[in-house]
C-alpha positions in Angstrom: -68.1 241.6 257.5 -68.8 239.3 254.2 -67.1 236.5 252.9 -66.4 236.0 250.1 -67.0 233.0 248.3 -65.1 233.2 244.6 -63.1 234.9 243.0 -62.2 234.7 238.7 -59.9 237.0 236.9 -61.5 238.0 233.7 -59.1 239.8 232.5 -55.0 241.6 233.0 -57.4 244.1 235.2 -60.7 242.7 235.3 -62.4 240.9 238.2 -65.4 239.0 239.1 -66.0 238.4 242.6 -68.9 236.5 244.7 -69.6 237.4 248.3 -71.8 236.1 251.1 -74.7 239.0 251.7 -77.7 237.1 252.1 -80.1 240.7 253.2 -78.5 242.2 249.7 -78.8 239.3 247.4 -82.7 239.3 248.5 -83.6 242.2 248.4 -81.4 244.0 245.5 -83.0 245.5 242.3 -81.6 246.3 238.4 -79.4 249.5 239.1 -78.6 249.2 242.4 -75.4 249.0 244.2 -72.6 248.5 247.1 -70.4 250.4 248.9 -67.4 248.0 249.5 -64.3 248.3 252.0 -61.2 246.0 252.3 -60.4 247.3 255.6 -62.5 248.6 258.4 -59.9 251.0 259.3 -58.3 252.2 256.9 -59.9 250.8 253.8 -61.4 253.4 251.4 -65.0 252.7 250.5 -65.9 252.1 246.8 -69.2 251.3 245.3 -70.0 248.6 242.7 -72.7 247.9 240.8 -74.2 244.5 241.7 -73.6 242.4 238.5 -75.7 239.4 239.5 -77.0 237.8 242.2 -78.1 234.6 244.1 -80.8 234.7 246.7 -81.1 231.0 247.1 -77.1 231.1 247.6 -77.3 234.7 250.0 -74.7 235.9 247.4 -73.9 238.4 244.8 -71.5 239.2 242.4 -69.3 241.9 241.9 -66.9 242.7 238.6 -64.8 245.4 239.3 -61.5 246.6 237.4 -58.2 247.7 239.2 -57.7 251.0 238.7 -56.2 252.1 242.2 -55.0 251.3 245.6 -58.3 250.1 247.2 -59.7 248.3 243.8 -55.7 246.4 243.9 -56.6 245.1 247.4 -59.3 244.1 246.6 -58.6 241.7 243.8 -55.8 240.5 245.8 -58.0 238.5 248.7 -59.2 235.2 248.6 -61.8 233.0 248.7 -62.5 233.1 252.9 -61.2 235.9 253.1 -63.5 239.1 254.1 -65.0 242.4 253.3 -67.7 245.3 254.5 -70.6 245.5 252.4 -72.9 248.0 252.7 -76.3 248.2 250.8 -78.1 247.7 248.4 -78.2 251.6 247.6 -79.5 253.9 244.9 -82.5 254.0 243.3 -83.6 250.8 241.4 -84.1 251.3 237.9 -87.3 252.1 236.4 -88.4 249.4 234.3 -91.3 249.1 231.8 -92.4 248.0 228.2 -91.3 250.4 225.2 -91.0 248.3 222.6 -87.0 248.1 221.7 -84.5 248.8 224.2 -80.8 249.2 223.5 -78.9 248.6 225.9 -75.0 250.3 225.9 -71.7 248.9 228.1 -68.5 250.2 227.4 -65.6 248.1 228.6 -66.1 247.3 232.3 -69.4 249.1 231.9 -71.2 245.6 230.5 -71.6 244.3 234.3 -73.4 246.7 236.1 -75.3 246.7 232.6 -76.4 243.5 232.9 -79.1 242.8 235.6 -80.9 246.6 233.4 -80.8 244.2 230.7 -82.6 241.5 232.6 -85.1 243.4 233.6 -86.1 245.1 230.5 -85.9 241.9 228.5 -88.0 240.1 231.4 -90.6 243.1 230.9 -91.3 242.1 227.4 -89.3 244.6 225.3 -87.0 243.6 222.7 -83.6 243.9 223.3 -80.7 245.1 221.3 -77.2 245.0 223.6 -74.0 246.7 222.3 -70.7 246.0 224.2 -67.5 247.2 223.1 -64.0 248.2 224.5 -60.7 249.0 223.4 -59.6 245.6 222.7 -60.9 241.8 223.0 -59.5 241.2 226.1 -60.9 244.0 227.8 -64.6 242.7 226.5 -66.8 241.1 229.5 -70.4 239.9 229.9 -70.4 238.6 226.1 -71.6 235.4 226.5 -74.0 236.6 229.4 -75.8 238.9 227.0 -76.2 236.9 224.2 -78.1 234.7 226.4 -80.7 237.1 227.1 -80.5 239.9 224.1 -82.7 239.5 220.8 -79.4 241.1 218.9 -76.1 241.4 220.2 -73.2 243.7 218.8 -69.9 243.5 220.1 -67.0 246.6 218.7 -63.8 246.9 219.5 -61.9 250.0 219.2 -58.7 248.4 217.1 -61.2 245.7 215.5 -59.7 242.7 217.4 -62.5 241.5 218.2 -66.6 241.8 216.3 -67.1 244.8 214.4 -64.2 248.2 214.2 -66.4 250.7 215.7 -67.0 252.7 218.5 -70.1 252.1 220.3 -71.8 254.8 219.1 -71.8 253.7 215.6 -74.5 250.7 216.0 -76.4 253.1 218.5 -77.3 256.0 215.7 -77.9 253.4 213.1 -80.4 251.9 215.6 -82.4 255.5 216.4 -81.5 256.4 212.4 -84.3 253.0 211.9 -87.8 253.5 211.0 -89.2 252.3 214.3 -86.1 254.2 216.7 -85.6 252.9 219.8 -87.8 253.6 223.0 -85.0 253.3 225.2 -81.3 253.6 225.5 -79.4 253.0 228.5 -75.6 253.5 228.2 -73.2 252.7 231.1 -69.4 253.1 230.9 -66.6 255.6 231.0 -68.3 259.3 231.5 -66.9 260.2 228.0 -68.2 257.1 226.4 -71.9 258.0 227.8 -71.8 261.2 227.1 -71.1 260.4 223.7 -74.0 258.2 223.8 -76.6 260.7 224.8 -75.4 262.9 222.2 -75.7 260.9 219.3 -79.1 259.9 220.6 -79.9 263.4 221.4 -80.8 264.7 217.5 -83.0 261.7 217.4 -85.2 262.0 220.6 -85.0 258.8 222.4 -84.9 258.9 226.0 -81.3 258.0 227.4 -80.8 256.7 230.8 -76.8 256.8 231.8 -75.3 255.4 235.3 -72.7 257.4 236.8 -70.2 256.1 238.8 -68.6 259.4 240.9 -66.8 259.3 244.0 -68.1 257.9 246.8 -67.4 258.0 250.7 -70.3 257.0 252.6 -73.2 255.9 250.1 -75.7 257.9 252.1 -75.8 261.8 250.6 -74.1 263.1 254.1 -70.6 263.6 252.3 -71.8 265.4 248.9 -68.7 264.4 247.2 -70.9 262.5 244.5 -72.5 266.0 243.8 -73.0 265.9 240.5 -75.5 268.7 238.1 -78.2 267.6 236.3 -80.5 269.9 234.5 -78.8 272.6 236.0 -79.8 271.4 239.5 -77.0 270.0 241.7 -77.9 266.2 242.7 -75.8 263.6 244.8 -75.2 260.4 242.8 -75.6 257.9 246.0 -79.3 258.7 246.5 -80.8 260.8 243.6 -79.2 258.2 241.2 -77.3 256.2 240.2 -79.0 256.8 237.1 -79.8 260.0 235.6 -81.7 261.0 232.1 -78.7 261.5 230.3 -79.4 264.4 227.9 -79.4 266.5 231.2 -76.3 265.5 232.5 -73.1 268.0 232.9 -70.7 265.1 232.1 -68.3 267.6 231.6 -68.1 269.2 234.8 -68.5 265.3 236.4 -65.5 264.4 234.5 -63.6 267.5 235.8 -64.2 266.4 239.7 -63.5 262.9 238.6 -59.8 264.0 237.6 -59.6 265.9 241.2 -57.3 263.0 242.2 -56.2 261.4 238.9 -52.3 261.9 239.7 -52.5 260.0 243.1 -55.1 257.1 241.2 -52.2 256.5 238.6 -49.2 256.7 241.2 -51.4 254.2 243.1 -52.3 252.3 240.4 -48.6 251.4 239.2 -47.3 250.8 242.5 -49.8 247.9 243.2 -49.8 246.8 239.4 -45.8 246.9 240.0 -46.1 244.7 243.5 -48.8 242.6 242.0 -46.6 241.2 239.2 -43.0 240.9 241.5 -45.3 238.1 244.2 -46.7 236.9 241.0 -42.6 236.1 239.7 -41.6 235.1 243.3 -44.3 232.8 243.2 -43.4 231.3 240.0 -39.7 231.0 241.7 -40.9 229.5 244.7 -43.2 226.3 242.6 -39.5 225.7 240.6 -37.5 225.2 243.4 
């Protein structure tokens, strides 16, 4: 088990989390990630992109978003607490000089995003970062990618927040440029990077996309990451995570990833619902 060390809400549903993995935190690489679980027993295992890391600390950091039971339990330990963490897994991303490289995050999307963006930077490229989500408070990573990023453009979907735009607006102006782009790598909600490698599609610029399916065992024994690329049927876990993106069937992937939308949501309210009646019995208990 792994203890974890901090924990910061970023946001109503937003997460950032540091835990003790020394063997990860050394040996991890841009695009890899963890499979997580809460509970040896019963726990459902989840993976997350490693956002950052610290090998002179043995730690890394993980920003998740609670969307269901597991993700819930998660954001409700504490510091001391612990967790199973297995990895690092996946294939590292591939890395090398192309002149620009545009990197994509959409909403919760920016975190995994963010060590890609390291790399590329560190490998002498320019580098444009676009981050966006549907409203300011659900923007992450902001001041992390501005600190490495030649240009940074931050949208927001209702305009609360940088520029009105989706995030494929800045990205075609970007390949519509003289000198286009020689990389784009989006990361996000399926729909969100599918839209991505379409609108870099007419242009010809190579488009790398993470997906994030589900996940049991992290290993390719289960299959239930299956996913098609190119017509040929790959498992997310150790094929990927990340995938040339004009290949991609997002639309069958985001068919399996509504296989158990219904029980997410159901799960999703209930804990958001028992989250916010300890945080009010809490707030009772400190008046008294």
């Amino acid at each position: 088990m792994n203890r974890i060390t901090a924990i910061r809400r970023l946001s109503d549903e937003v997460y950032r989390m540091e835990i003790e993995a020394p063997d990860v935190a050394r040996e991890r690489k841009a695009g890899q990630f963890v499979i997580v679980q809460t509970d040896l027993e019963w726990g459902e295992r989840i993976p997350l992109t490693i956002a950052d890391a610290d090998p002179s600390k043995g730690t890394i950091a993980l920003i998740f978003q609670t969307v269901g039971a597991s993700t819930h339990r998660l954001a409700a330990k504490a510091v001391g607490d612990a967790v199973a963490v297995l990895g690092p897994l996946g294939n590292p991303t591939r890395v090398w000089k192309v002149g620009t490289a545009v990197c994509v995050g959409g909403g919760i999307g920016a975190a995994p995003l963010h060590p890609i963006a390291q790399a590329l930077k560190a490998a002498g490229n320019r580098l444009v970062t676009i981050i966006g989500a549907r409203t300011k408070s659900l923007l992450v990573m902001e001041d992390e990618m501005r600190a490495i990023a030649d240009e940074l453009i931050v949208v927001t979907d209702d305009g609360s927040y940088g520029r009105k735009a989706l995030v494929t607006e800045p990205l075609k102006e970007l390949c519509s440029l003289p000198e286009k782009p020689g990389i784009v790598v989006a990361i996000g909600p399926a729909i969100m990077m599918k839209f991505c490698a379409e609108t870099t599609r007419p242009f010809g610029v190579k488009t790398i996309v993470s997906l994030n399916t589900i996940m049991i065992d992290g290993t390719g024994m289960c299959g239930g990451c299956r996913v098609s690329v190119g017509g040929e049927t790959k498992f997310v876990c150790v094929d990927g995570p990340e995938f040339d993106g004009h290949l991609v069937d997002f639309d069958g992937m985001m068919r399996r990833l509504r296989a158990y939308r219904d029980q997410e949501d159901a799960a999703h309210e209930k804990c958001h619902l028992e989250l916010k009646l300890a945080e009010l019995e809490a707030g009772r208990g400190s008046t008294r």
